[in-house]
C-alpha angles and dihedrals in degrees: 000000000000119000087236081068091071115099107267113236101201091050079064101053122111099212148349100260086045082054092052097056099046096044078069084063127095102247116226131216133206138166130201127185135178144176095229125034103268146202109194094085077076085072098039086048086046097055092033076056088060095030079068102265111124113196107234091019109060106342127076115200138176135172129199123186131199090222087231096302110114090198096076091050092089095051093040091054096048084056097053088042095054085045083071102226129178098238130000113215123201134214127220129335132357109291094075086049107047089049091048085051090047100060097039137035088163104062115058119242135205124207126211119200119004128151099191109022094156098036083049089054084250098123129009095213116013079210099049106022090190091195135057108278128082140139142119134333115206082211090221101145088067086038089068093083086059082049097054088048098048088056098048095059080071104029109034104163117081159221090114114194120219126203118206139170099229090190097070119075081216082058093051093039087047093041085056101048090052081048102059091039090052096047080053095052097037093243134144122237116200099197112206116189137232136179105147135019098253094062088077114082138142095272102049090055084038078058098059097051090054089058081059098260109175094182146006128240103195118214105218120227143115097291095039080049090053101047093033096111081056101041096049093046089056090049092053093049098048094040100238110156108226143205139196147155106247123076085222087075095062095043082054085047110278111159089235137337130209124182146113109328089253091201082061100042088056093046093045075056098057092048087062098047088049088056089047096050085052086056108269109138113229087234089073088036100098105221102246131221116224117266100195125054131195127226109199119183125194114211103176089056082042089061103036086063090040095249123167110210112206121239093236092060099048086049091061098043117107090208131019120198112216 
């Protein structure tokens, strides 16, 4: 992207005296990129904005998006990269990431949601980053137990299917958190996997029903992200209550998701890059698990299966869907 691209600070000023006083302001650039068009660089703006950095006064932001397709990370980055911010944040998962890490070793750069960021090649200590790059995990992949256990106060009979992405180290790391809380449980995990798109099809989640899957764990990640309108829509007809851990699943028609408060992560991200635009280097920033979760239920998909939610369990959602 070209620099004329930037936001251009004297087209948002309001006058020329105005103009006069900020120009005596250090101007401040950040980046942010991201596979999917997001929304969440609303909530980073939002806290920059009461960290002192006022978009149009003395920040510079921009923003580019893959538009869900990985194979333009690598390009997009370069360009950021060649536009000379400060810090370069980066939405969810690894991808954006890994292509951000890839064209500088020089700029910091904050990530924003990963589950796996050492087992990725992110990161090489979550305690002592020694790069630059830092930033937040959203711990999902060990929040997938609490997950198990959420759905099964609905759905208590199991099998319960699960649907990973093998291909990913954030899938193995996740399958083996839901094993170990389903051994705990007793209870029986039927694994269906996924490594393209085109892998997902009616029979196989035919298939799953006919093992005797009475609902569905998702396993978050690039690919999950991609196929998520079709997955959803094969859950529902074949009335397989769902989980996951982004809010964005229940909104598509997930029975329930639990996972990282994302408005906090982004604004836990903003605070780092607050503390690196005032000259800490990322190496001595710890990477931070999240500290508040989200419980979203859906009720229209609950009463389209029939599903009684108990009490108990609404009372405890932070959002219900109706």
């Amino acid at each position: 992207m070209r620099r004329r691209e930037f936001i251009s600070i004297a087209l948002l000023l309001g006058s020329a005296s105005s103009t006069a006083v900020w120009s005596q302001e250090r101007i401040y650039r950040v980046a942010f990129l991201a596979l999917e068009p997001p929304d969440e660089p609303a909530y980073l703006l939002r806290r920059l904005r009461e960290l002192g950095y006022d978009y149009g006064r003395n920040l510079v932001f921009v923003q580019r998006s893959a538009r869900g397709d990985p194979s333009r990370l690598e390009e997009l980055a370069q360009e950021l990269v060649r536009e000379e911010p400060e810090v370069i944040v980066t939405g969810f998962g690894a991808l954006a990431a890994r292509a951000a890490r890839a064209a500088t070793t020089r700029i910091p750069i904050v990530f924003t949601a990963l589950g796996a960021p050492v087992a990725a090649g992110i990161i090489g200590d979550l305690a002592h980053p020694e790069s630059n790059v830092t930033g937040l995990t959203d711990q999902a992949a060990e929040l997938k137990g609490k997950q198990l256990e959420l759905l099964q106060e609905v759905v208590p009979n199991d099998p319960v299917a699960v649907v990973v992405n093998p291909t990913g180290p954030y899938g193995a790391i996740a399958l083996r958190q839901l094993q170990v809380a389903a051994e705990r449980r007793s209870v029986q995990l039927i694994v269906l996997q996924l490594s393209s798109p085109d892998e997902l099809t009616p029979a196989k989640m035919e298939a799953l029903v006919e093992k005797g899957a009475r609902s569905v764990v998702i396993v978050e990640d690039a690919l999950t992200n991609d196929i998520r309108y079709v997955l959803l829509s094969e859950c529902v007809r074949l009335r397989l209550p769902t989980i996951a851990g982004q809010r964005q699943y229940a909104v598509d028609g997930a029975l329930m998701t639990y996972g990282a408060d994302r408005i906090e992560r982004f604004r836990r991200a903003a605070e780092y890059v607050d503390r690196i635009l005032k000259g800490a280097s990322p190496a001595d920033l710890p990477v931070e698990d999240p500290t508040r979760f989200r419980l979203v239920i859906n009720l229209q998909t609950a009463t389209g299966m029939g599903l009684a939610i108990p009490p108990t369990l609404l009372a405890r959602a932070d959002e219900v869907i109706e």
